[in-house]
VOGULO-854391 format. One record per residue (C-alpha): residue in one letter; x, y, z. Coordinates in nm, 4 decimals, always signed. Example, Ala and Ser with C-alpha at 12.3 -4.5 7.8 and 13.67 -1.06 7.14 Angstrom:
BEGIN
code->A&u->+1.2300&v->-0.4500&w->+0.7800
code->S&u->+1.3670&v->-0.1060&w->+0.7140
//
This chain:
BEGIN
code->X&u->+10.4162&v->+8.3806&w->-5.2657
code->X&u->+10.7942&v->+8.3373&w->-5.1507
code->X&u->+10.9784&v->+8.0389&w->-5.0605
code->X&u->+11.0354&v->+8.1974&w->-4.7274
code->X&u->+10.6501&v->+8.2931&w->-4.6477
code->X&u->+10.5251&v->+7.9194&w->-4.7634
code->X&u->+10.7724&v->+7.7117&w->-4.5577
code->X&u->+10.6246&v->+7.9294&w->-4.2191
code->X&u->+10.2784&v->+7.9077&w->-4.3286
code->X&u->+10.2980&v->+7.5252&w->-4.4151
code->X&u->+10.4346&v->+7.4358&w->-4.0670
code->X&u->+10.1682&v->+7.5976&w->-3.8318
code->X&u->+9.9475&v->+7.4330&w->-4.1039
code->X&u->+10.0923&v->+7.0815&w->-4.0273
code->X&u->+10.0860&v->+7.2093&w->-3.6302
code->X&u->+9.7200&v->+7.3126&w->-3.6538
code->X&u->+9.6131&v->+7.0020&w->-3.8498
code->X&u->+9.7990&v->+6.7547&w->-3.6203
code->X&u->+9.6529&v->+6.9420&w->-3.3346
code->X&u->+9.3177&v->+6.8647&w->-3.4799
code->X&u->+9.3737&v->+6.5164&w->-3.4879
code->X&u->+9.5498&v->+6.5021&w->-3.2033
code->X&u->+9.1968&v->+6.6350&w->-3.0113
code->X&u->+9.0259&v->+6.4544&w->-3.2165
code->X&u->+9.1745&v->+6.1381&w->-3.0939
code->X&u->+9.1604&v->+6.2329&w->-2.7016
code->X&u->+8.7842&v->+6.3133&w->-2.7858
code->X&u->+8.6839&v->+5.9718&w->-2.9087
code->X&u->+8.8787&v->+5.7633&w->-2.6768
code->X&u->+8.6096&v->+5.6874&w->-2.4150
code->X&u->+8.4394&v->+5.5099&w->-2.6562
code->X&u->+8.6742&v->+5.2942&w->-2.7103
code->X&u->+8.9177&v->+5.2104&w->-2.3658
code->X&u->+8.8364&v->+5.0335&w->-2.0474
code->X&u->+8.8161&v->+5.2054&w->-1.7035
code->X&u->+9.1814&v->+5.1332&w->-1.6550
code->X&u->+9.3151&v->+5.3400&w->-1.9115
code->X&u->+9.0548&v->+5.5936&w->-1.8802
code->X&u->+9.1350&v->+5.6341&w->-1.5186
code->X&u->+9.4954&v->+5.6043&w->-1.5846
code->X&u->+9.4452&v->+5.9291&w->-1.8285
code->X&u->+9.2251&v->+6.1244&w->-1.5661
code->X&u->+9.5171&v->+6.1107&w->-1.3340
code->X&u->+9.7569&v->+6.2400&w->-1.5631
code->X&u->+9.5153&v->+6.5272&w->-1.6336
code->X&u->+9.4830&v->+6.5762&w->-1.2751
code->X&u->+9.8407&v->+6.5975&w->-1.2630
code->X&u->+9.9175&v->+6.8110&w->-1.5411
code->X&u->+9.6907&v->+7.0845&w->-1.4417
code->X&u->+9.8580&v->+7.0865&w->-1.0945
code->X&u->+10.2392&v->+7.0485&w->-1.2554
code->X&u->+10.1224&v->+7.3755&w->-1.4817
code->X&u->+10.0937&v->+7.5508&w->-1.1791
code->X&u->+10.4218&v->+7.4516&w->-0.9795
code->X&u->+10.5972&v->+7.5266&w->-1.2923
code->X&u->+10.4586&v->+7.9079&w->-1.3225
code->X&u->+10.6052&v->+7.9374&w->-0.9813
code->X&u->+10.9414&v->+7.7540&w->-0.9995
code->X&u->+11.0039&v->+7.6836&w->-1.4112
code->X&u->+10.9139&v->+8.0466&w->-1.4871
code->X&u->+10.9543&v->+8.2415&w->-1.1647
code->X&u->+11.2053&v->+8.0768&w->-0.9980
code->X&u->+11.0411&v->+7.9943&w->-0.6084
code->X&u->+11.1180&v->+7.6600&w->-0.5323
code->X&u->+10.8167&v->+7.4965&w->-0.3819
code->X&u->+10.8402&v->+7.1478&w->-0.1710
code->X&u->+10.4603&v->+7.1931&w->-0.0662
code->X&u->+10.2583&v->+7.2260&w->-0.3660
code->X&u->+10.0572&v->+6.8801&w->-0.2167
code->X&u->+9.9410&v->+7.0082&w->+0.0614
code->X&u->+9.7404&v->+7.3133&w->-0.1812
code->X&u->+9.6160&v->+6.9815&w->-0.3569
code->X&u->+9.5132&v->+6.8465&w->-0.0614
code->X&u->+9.3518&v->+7.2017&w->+0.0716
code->X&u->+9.1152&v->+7.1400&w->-0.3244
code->X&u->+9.0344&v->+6.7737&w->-0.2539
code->X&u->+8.9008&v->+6.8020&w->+0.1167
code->X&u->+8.7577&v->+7.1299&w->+0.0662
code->X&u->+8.5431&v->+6.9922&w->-0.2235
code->X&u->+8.4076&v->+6.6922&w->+0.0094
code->X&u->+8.3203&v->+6.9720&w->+0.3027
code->X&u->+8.1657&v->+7.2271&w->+0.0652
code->X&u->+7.9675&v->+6.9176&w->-0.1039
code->X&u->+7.8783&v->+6.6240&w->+0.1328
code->X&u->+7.5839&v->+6.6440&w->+0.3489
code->X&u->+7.6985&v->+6.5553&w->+0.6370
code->X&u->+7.4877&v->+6.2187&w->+0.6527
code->X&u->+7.8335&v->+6.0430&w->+0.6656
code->X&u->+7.9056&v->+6.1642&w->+1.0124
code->X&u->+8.1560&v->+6.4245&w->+0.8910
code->X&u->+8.1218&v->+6.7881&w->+0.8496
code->X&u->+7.9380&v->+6.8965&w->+0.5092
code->X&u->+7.8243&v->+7.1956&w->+0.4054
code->X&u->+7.5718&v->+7.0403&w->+0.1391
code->X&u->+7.6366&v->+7.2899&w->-0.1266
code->X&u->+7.5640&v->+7.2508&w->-0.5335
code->X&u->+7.8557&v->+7.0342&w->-0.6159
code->X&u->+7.9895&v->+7.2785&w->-0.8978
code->X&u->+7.9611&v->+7.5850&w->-0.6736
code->X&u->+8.1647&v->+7.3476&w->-0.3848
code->X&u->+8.4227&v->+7.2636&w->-0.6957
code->X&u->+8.4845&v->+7.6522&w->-0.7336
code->X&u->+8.5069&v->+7.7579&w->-0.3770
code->X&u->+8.7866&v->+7.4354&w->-0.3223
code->X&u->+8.9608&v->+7.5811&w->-0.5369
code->X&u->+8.9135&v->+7.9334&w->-0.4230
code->X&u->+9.0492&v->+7.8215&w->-0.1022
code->X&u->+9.3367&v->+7.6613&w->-0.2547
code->X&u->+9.4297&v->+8.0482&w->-0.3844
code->X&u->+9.3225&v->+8.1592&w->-0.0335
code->X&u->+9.5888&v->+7.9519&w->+0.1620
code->X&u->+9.8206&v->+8.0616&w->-0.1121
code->X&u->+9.7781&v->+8.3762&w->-0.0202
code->X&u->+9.7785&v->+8.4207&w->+0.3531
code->X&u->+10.1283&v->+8.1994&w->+0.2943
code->X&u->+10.2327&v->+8.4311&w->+0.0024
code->X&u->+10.3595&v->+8.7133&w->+0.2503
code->X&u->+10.6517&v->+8.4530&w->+0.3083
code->X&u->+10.6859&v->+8.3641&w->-0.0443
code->X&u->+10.7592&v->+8.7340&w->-0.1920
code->X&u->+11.0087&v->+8.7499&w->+0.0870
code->X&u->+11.2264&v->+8.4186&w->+0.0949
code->X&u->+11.3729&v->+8.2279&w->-0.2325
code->X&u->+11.6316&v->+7.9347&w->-0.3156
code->X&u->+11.6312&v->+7.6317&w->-0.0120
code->X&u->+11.5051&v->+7.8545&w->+0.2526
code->X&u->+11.1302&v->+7.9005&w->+0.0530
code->X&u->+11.1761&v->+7.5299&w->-0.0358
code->X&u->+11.1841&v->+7.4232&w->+0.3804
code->X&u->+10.9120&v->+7.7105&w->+0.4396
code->X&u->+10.6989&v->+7.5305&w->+0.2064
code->X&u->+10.7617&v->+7.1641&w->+0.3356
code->X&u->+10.6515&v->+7.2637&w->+0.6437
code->X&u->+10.3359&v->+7.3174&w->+0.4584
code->X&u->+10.3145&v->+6.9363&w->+0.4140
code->X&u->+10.3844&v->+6.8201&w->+0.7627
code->X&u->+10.1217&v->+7.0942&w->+0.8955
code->X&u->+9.8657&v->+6.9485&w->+0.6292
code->X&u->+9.9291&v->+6.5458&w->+0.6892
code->X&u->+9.8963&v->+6.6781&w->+1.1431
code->X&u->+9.5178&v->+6.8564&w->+1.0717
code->X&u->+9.4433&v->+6.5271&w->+0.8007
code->X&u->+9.5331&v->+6.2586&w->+1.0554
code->X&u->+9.3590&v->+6.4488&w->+1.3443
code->X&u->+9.0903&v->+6.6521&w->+1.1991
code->X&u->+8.8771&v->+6.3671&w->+1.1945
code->X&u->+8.5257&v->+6.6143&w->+1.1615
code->X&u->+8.6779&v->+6.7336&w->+0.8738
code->X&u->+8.8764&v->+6.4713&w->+0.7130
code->X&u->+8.7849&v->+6.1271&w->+0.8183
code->X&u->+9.1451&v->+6.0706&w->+0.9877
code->X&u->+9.3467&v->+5.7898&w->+0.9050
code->X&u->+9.0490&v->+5.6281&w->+0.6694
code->X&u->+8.9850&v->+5.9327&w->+0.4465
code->X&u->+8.6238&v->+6.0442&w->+0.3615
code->X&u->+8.3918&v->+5.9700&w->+0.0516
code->X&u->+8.3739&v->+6.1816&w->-0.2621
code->X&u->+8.0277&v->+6.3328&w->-0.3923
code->X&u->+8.0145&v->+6.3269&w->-0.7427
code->X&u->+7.9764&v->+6.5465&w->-0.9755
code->X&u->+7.6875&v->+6.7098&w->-1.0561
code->X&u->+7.6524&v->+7.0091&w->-1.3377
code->X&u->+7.3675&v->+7.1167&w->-1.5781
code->X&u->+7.1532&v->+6.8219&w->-1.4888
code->X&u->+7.4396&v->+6.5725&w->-1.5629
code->X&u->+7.5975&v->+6.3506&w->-1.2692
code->X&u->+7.9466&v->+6.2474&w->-1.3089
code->X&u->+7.8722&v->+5.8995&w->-1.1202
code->X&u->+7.8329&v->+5.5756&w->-1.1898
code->X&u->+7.5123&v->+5.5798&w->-1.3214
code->X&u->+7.5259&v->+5.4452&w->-1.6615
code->X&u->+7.4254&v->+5.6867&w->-1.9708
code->X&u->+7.4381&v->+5.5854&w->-2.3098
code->X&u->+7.5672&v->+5.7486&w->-2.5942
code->X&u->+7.5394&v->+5.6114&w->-2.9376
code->X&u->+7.4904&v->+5.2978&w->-2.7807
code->X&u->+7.8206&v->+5.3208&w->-2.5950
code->X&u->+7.7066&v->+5.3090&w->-2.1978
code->X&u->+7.9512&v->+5.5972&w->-2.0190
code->X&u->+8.0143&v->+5.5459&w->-1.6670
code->X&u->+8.1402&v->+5.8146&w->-1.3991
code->X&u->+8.5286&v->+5.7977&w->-1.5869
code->X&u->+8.3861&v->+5.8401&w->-1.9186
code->X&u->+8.2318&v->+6.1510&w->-1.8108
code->X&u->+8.5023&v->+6.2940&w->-1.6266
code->X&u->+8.7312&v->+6.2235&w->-1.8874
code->X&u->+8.5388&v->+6.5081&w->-2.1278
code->X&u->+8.5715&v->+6.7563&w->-1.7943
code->X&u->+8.9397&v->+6.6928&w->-1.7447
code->X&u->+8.9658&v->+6.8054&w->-2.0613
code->X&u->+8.7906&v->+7.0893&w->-2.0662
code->X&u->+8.9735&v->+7.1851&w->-1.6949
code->X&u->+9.3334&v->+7.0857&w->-1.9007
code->X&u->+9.2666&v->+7.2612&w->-2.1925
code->X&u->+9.1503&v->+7.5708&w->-2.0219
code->X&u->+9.4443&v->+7.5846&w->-1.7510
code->X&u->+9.7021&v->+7.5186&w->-2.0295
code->X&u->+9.5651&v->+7.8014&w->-2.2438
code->X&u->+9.5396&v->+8.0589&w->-1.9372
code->X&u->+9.9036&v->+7.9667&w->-1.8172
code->X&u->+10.0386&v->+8.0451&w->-2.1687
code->X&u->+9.8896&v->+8.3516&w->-2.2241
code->X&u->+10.0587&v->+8.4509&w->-1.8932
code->X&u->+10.3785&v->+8.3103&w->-1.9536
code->X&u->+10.3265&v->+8.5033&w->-2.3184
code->X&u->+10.2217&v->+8.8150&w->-2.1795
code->X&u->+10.4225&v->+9.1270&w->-1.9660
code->X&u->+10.3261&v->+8.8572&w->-1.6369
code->X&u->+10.5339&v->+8.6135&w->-1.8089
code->X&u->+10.7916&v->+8.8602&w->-1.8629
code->X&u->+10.8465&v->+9.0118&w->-1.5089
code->X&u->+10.7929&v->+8.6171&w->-1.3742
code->X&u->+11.1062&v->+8.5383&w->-1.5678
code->X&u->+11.2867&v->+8.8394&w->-1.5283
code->X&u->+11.2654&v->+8.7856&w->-1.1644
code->X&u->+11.3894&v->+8.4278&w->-1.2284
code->X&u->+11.6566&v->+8.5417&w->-1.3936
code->X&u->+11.8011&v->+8.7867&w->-1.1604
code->X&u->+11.5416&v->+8.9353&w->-0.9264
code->X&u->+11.7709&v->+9.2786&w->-0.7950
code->X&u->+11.7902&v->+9.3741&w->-1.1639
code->X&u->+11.4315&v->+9.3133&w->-1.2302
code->X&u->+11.3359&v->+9.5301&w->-0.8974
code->X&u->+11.5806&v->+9.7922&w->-1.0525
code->X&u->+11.3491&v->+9.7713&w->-1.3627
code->X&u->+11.0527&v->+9.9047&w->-1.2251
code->X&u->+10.9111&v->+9.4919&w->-1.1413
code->X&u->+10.7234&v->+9.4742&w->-0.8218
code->X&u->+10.9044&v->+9.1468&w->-0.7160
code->X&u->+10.7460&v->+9.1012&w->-0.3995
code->X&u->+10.3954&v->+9.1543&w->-0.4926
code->X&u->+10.4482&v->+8.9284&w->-0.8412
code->X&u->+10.6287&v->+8.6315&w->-0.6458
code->X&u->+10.2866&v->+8.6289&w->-0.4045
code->X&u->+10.0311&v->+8.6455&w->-0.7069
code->X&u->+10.2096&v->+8.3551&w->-0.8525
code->X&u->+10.2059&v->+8.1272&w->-0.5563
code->X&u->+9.8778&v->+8.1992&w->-0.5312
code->X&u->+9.7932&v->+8.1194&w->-0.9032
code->X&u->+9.9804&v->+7.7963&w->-0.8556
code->X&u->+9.7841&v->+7.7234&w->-0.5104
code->X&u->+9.4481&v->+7.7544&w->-0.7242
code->X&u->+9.6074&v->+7.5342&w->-0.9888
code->X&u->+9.7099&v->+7.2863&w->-0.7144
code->X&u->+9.3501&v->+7.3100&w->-0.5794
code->X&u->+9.2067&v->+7.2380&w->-0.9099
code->X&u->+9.3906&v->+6.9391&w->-0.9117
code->X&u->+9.3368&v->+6.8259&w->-0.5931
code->X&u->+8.9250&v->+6.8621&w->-0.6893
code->X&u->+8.9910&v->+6.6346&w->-1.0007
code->X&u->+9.1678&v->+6.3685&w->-0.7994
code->X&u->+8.9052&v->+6.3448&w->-0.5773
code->X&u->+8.6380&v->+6.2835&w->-0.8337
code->X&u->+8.8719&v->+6.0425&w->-1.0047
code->X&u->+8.9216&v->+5.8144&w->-0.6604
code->X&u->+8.6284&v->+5.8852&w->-0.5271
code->X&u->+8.7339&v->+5.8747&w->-0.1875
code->X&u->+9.0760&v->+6.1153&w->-0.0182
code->X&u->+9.2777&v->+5.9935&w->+0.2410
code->X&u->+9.5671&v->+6.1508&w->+0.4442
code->X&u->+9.8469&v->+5.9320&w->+0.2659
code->X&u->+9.8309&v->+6.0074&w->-0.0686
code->X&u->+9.9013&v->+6.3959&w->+0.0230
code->X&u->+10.2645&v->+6.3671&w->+0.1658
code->X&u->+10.6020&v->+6.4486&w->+0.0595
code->X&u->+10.6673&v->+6.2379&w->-0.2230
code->X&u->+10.4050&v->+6.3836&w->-0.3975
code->X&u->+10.5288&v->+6.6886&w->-0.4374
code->X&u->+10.8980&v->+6.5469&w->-0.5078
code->X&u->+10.7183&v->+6.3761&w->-0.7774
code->X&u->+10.5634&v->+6.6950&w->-0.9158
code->X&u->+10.9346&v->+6.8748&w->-0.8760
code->X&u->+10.9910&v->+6.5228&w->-1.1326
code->X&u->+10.7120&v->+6.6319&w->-1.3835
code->X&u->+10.8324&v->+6.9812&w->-1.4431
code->X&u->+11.2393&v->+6.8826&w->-1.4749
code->X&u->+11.1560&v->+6.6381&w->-1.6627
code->X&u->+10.9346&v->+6.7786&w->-1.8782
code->X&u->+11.0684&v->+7.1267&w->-1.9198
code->X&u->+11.1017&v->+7.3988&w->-1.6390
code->X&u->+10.8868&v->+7.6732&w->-1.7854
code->X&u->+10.6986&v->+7.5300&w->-2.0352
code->X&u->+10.3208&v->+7.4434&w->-2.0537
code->X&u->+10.4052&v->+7.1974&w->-2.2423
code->X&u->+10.6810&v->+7.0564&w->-2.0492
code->X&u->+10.4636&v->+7.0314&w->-1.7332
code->X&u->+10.1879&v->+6.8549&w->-1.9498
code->X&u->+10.4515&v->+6.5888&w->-2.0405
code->X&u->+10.6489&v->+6.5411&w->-1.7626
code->X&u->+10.2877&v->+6.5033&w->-1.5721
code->X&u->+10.2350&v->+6.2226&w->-1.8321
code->X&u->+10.5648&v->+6.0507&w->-1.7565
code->X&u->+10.5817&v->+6.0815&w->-1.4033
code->X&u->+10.1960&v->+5.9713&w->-1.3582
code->X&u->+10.1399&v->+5.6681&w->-1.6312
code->X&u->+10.4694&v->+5.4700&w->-1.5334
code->X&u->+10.2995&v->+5.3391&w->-1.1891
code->X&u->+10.0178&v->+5.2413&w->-1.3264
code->X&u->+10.1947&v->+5.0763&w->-1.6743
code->X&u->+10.4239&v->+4.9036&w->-1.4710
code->X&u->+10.1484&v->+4.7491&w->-1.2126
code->X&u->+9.9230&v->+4.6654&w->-1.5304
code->X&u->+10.2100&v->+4.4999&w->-1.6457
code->X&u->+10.4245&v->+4.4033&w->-1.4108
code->X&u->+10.3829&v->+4.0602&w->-1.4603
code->X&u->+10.5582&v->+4.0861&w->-1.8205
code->X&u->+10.8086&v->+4.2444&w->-1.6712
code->X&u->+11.1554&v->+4.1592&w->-1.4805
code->X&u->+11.2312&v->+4.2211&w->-1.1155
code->X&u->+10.8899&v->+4.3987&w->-1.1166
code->X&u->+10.6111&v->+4.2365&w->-0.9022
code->X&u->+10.3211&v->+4.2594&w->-0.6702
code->X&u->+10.4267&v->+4.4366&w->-0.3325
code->X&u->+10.5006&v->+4.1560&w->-0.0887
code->X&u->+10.5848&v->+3.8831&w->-0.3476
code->X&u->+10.9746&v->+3.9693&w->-0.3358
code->X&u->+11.0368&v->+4.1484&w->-0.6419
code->X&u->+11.0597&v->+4.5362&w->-0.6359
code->X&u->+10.6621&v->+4.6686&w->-0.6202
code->X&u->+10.5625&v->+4.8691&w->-0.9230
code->X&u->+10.5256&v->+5.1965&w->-0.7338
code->X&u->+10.8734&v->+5.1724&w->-0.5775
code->X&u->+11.0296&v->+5.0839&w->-0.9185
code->X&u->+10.8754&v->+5.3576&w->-1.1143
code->X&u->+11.0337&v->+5.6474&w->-0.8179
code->X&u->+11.3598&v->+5.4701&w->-0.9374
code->X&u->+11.3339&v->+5.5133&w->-1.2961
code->X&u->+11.2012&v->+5.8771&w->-1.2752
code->X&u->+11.4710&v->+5.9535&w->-1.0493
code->X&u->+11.6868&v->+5.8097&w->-1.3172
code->X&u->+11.5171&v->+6.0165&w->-1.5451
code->X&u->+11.5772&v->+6.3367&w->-1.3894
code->X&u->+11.9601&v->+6.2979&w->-1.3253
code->X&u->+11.9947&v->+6.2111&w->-1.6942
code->X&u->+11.7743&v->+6.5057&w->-1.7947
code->X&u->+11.9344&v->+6.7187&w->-1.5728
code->X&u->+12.3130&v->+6.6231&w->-1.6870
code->X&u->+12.2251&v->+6.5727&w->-2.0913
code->X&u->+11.8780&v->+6.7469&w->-2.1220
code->X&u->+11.8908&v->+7.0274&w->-1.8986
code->X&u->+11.5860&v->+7.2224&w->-2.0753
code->X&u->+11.3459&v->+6.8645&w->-2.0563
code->X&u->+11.1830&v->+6.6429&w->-2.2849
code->X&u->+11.0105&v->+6.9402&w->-2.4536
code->X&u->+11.3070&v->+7.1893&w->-2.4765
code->X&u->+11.4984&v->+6.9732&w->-2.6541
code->X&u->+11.2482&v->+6.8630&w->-2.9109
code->X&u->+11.2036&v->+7.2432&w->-2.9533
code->X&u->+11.5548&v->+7.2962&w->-3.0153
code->X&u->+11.6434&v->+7.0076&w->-3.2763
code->X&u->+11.3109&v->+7.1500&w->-3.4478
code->X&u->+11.4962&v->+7.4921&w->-3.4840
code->X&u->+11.8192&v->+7.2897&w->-3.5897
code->X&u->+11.6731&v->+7.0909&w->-3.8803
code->X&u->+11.4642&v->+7.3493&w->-3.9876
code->X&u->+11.5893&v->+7.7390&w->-3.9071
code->X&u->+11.4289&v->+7.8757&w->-4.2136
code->X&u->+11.0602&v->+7.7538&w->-4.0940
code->X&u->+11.1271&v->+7.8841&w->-3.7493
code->X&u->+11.2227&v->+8.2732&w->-3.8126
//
């Protein structure tokens, strides 16, 4: 076989093997973390899925969203009405809570889409206000909803339950390792990751992917071309509302209890952070920018005592939260001046540059 056949063939070799290892690794890791760290990964999980979907919509088709917590939100206190049984005080619909996990999300896509007829018609700042009013509307109905919501003081989550298995804290062992409700959900977040990740790339791969970026790109030409614009700009902010909603789901199951606060507007600044950060465009990308973006809080308050100027809020240093907005703003001015296609982009691109040959 040829020089230039083997070099090709060896690298999605090494890709595929280090891929194997690399599941391999994620796979065996609840029996050997605490809940910290297994929590810690659930979140970015949670946020990955939901940074895949804002960056179909804004990496790859160019609609600049401000509001993408508010679809989380719609996931995480739909799942608690569609689940709970009202014995709380609050409204509950007392369903199965896998079937309650679907329709959340379902309704995530739903509000997508009865906001969607503004999204195929507005792009640049003006879809980026349109969609922030999105976030006041949903903090008004959280805060005041109380039925609903719980107000101010949130509501409780029900766990998990599917094929017999409860994803609470009920201890089950395997191979003499007891797993808790985070061990569990760590094996579902990965099955919800993987399966998001894989669906978004085919899409991006595919003619969607295509007409997404053409319209990014330059959205007259691409309605020149024969590219419904309209109707493709609404079934994307749709997709990404279901992706939001599937996030918002996870979260829940993760805290175990949703209140009004968490659901505001720097949430979705910080998920505008994952994907320029990451990569606009990019599975990838939005997986590690999601990692970024959601680990450094939690490093830095697991270890802000090691650290300078970083304390416990109230203690007069800056509080771990508050410093970790400041370095991933720092981040995304320096990826945005020196980096401007992300963390993955440009690991992509010195991969072509030290090895063209094993690229063609």
């Amino acid at each position: 076989m040829s020089e230039a056949l083997v070099k090709p063939l060896r690298a999605v070799r090494s890709r595929t093997y280090a891929g194997a290892a690399g599941a391999g690794v994620l796979l065996a890791l609840p029996f050997y973390l605490d809940r910290f760290w297994l929590q810690a990964g659930l979140f970015a999980m949670a946020a990955a899925i939901g940074a895949i979907g804002i960056n179909l919509l804004t990496g790859a088709t160019g609609q600049l969203s401000m509001g993408h917590a508010f679809f989380l939100a719609v996931g995480a206190y739909g799942y608690c009405v569609f689940a709970a049984d009202g014995g709380d005080g609050l409204t509950g619909l007392g369903l199965p809570t896998w079937l309650a996990a679907v329709l959340a999300v379902l309704v995530a896509g739903v509000a997508g889409g009865l906001f969607s007829p503004i999204s195929g018609r507005l792009s640049g700042a003006y879809l980026g206000i349109a969609t922030l009013a999105l976030v006041f509307i949903g903090q008004h109905v959280m805060f005041n909803a109380h039925d609903l919501t719980g107000g101010a003081n949130g509501r409780d989550v029900p766990p998990l339950s599917l094929f017999g298995l409860a994803f609470d804290d009920r201890e089950l062992l395997v191979a003499a390792v007891p797993f808790g409700s985070a061990e569990k959900l760590w094996y579902a977040g990965l099955v919800l990751l993987a399966a998001g990740a894989l669906f978004a790339r085919g899409v991006l791969r595919g003619r969607p992917g295509r007409a997404m970026n053409a319209i990014r790109d330059h959205r007259i030409a691409a309605g020149v071309l024969g590219v419904p614009v309209a109707r493709h700009r609404a079934a994307v902010f749709v997709l990404s509302s279901m992706y939001a909603g599937l996030a918002g789901v996870l979260l829940a199951l993760v805290f175990q209890r949703t209140v009004p606060d968490y659901f505001g507007i720097t949430l979705s600044l910080e998920y505008l952070a994952m994907i320029v950060i990451g990569g606009l465009g990019s599975v990838s990308g939005a997986v590690a920018g999601a990692v970024f973006v959601s680990l450094l809080p939690q490093l830095l308050t697991r270890y802000s005592d090691a650290l300078p100027l970083v304390s416990a809020p109230g203690t007069g240093g800056i509080a771990p939260g508050e410093a970790s907005r400041y370095l991933y703003g720092a981040a995304v001015v320096l990826v945005v001046l020196f980096l401007p296609g992300g963390l993955v982009g440009t690991a992509v691109r010195r991969r072509v540059t030290t090895h063209p040959r094993e690229e063609r």
